[in-house]
C-alpha positions as CSV (number, residue, x, y, z in Angstrom):
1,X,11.8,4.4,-1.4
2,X,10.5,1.0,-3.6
3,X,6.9,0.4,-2.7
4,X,8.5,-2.9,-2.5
5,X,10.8,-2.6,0.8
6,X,7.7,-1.6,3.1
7,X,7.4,-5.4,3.5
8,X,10.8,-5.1,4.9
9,X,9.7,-3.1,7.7
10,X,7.6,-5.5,9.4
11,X,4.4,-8.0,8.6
12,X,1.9,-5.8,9.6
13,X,0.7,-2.2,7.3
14,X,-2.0,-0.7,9.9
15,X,-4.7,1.1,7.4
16,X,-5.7,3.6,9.2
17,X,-8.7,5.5,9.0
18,X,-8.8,9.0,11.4
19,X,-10.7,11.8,12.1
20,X,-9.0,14.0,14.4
21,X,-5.8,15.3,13.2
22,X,-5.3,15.5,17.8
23,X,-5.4,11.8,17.7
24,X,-2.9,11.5,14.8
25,X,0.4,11.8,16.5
26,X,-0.2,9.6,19.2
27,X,-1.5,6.7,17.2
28,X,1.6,6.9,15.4
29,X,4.0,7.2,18.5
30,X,2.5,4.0,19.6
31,X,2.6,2.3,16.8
32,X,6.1,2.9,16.2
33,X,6.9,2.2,20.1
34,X,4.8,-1.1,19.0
35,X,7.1,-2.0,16.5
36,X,5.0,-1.0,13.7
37,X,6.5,1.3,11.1
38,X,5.0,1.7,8.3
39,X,1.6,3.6,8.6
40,X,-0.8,3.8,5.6
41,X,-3.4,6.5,7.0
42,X,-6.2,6.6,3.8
43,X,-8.1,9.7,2.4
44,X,-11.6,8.7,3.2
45,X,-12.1,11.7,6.1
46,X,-11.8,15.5,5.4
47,X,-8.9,15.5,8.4
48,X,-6.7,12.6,6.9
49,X,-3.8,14.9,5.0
50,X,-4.1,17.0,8.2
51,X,-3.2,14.1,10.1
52,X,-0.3,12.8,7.6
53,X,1.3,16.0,7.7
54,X,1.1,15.9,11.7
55,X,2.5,12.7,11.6
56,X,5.7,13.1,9.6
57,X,6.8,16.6,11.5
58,X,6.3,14.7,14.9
59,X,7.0,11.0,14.3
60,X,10.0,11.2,11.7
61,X,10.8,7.3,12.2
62,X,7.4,6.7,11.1
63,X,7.3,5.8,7.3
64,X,3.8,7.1,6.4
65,X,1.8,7.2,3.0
66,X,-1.6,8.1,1.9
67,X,-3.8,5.3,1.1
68,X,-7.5,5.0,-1.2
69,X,-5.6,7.3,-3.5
70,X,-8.1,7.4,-6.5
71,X,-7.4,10.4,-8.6
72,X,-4.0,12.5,-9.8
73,X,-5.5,14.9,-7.6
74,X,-5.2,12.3,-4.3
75,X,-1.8,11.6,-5.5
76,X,-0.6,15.2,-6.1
77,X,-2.5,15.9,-2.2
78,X,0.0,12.9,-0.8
79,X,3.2,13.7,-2.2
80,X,2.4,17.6,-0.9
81,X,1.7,16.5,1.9
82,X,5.0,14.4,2.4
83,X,4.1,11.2,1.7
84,X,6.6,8.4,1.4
85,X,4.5,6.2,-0.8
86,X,1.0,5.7,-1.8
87,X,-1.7,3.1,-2.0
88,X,-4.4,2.5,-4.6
89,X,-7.8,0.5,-4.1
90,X,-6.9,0.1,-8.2
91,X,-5.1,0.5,-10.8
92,X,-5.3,2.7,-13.8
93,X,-2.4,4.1,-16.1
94,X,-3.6,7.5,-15.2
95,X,-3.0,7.2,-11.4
96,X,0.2,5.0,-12.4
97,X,2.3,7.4,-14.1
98,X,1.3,10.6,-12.3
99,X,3.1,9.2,-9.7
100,X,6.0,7.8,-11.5
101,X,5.6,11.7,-12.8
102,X,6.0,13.2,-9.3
103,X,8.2,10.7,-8.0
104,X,5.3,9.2,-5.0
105,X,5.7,5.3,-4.8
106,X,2.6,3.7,-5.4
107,X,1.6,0.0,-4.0
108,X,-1.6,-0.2,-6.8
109,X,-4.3,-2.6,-5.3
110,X,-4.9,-5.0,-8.0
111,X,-7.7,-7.5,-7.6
112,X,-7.2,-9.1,-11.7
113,X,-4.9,-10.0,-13.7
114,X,-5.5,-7.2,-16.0
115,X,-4.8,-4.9,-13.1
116,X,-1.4,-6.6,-12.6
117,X,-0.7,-6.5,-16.3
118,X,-1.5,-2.9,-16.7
119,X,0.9,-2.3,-13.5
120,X,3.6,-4.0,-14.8
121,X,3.6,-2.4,-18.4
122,X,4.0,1.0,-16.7
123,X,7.2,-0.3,-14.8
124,X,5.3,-1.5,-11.2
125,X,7.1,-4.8,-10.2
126,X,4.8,-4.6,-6.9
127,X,1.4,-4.5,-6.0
128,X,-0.8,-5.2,-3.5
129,X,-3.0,-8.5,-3.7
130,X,-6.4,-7.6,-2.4
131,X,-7.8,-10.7,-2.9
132,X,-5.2,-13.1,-1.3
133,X,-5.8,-16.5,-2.7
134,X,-7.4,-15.0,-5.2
135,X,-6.8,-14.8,-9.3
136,X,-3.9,-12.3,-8.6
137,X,-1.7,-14.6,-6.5
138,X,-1.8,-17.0,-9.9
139,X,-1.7,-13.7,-12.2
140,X,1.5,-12.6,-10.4
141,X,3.7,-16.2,-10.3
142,X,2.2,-16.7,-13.9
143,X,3.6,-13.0,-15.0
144,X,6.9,-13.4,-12.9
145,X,7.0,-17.0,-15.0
146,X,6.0,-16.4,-18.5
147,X,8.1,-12.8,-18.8
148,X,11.0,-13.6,-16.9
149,X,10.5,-9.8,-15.4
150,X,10.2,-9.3,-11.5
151,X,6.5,-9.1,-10.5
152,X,6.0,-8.9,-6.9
153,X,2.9,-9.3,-4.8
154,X,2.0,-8.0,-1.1
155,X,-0.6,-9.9,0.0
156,X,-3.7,-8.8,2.4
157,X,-3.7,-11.5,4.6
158,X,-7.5,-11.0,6.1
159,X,-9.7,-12.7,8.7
160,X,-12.3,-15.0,7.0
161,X,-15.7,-16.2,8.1
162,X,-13.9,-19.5,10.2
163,X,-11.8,-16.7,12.0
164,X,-8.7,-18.6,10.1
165,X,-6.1,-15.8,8.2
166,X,-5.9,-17.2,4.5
167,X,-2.3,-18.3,3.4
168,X,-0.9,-17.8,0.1
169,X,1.9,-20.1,-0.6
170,X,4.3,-18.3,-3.6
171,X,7.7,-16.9,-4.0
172,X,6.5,-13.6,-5.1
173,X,4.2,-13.1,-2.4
174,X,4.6,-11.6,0.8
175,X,2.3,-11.8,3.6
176,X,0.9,-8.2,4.8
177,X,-1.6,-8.9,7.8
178,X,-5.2,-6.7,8.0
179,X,-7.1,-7.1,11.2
């Protein structure tokens, strides 16, 4: 899978923080019945590759992937688990190529345009914008113009203080909605 076609799949990537590895598989049968896909279920609780793992054996039209992966370690955890694809809060060249290394696409979260350069030097041509409207919106339609190389952006499209989504107006971009 490219990290790049779970934009493809719908407009909305639930992040999902759980728990209870019980409550796992029928979150993700009604999110699929929903119409929502893709699931990104992070590592931030000890039950969360429990809960993956429950999820792909008993939602197999559920495209699933481990997000807040931080370490080679987190990455390693995901693709074990069965992850289709992974999420970072960052990027760093370490994280990057371990899982070009064990064949886990990553999303990186890049929040400068250092992040999005580093990305792109290690072959990503997507990440995930998460600052929408931000420096990495101009970073990414600056990259995809000065290089002539395909840079891609997913943008977190979040609720701000006026309760109005921000809009980010570029080719590269597509819109990926947090509530």
């Amino acid at each position: 899978m490219n990290t790049l076609d779970l934009a493809g799949h719908g407009p909305v990537i639930p992040v999902i923080v759980i728990d209870r590895v019980e409550d796992a598989v029928p979150l993700a049968r009604a999110l699929v019945a929903g119409g929502v896909k893709v699931l990104e279920v992070t590592l931030r609780t000890p039950a969360a590759l429990d809960c993956i793992k429950a999820m792909i054996a008993e939602v197999p039209e559920a495209i699933v992937g481990a997000g807040t992966v931080r370490s080679i370690a987190d990455a390693q955890a995901a693709k074990d688990a069965g992850c289709q694809f992974a999420v970072s809060p960052g990027y760093t060249p370490e994280i990057g190529r371990a899982c070009l290394d064990i064949g886990l696409p990553l999303l990186p979260g890049v929040s400068t345009a250092s992040e999005v350069m580093m990305a792109n030097a290690d072959g990503y041509r997507a990440a995930l914008d998460l600052q929408a409207n931000g420096i990495t919106v101009a970073a990414l339609v600056d990259l995809r113009a000065g290089s002539g190389e395909f840079v891609h952006g997913l943008a977190v499209k979040r609720p701000v203080a006026d309760g109005l989504a921000r809009e980010v107006d570029a080719e590269c971009v597509d819109q990926v909605e947090v509530r």
